[in-house]
Wavefront OBJ file of the C-alpha trace (Angstrom):
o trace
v 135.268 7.798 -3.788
v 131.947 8.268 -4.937
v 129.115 8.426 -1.801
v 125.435 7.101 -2.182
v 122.771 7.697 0.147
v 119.720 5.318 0.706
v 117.114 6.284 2.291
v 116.447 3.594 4.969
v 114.308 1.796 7.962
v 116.471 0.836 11.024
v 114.728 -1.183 13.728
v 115.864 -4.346 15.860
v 113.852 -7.851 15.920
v 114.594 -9.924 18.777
v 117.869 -8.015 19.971
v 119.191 -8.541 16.536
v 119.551 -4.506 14.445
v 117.529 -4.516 11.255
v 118.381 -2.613 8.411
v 115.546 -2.002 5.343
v 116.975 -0.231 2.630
v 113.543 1.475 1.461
v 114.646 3.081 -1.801
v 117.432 4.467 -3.952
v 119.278 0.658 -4.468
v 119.233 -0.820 -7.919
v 117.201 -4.130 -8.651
v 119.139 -6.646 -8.099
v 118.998 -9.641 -9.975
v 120.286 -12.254 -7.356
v 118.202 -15.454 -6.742
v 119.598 -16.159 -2.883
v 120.115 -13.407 0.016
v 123.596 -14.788 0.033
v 123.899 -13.729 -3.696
v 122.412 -10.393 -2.409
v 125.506 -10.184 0.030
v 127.976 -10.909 -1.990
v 127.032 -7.995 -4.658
v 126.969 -5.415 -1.587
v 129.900 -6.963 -0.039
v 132.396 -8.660 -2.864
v 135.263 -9.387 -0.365
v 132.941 -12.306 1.579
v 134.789 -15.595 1.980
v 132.047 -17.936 3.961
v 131.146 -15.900 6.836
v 128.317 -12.852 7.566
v 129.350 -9.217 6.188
v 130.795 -7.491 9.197
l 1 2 3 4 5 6 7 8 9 10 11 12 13 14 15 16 17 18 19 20 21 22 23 24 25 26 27 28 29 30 31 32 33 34 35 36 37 38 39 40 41 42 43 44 45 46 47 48 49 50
């Protein structure tokens, strides 16, 4: 299994966590965030990445 590691920015905006990936991800060339979650998380059917 091959490992990455991102350097990244965790912080929490009203209650909710926050997660900034700050370097080390390719570009991604997805128009929509839900485009965006379906390249980090393939298996999505509908609902939020858990």
């Amino acid at each position: 299994m091959t490992q990455y590691i991102f350097p990244c920015i965790d912080g929490h905006t009203c209650g909710n966590p926050v997660r900034l990936v700050a370097g080390g991800a390719r570009v991604s060339k997805a128009r929509t965030c839900w485009n965006v979650a379906r390249i980090f998380w393939p298996n999505t059917t509908g609902s939020a990445p858990a």
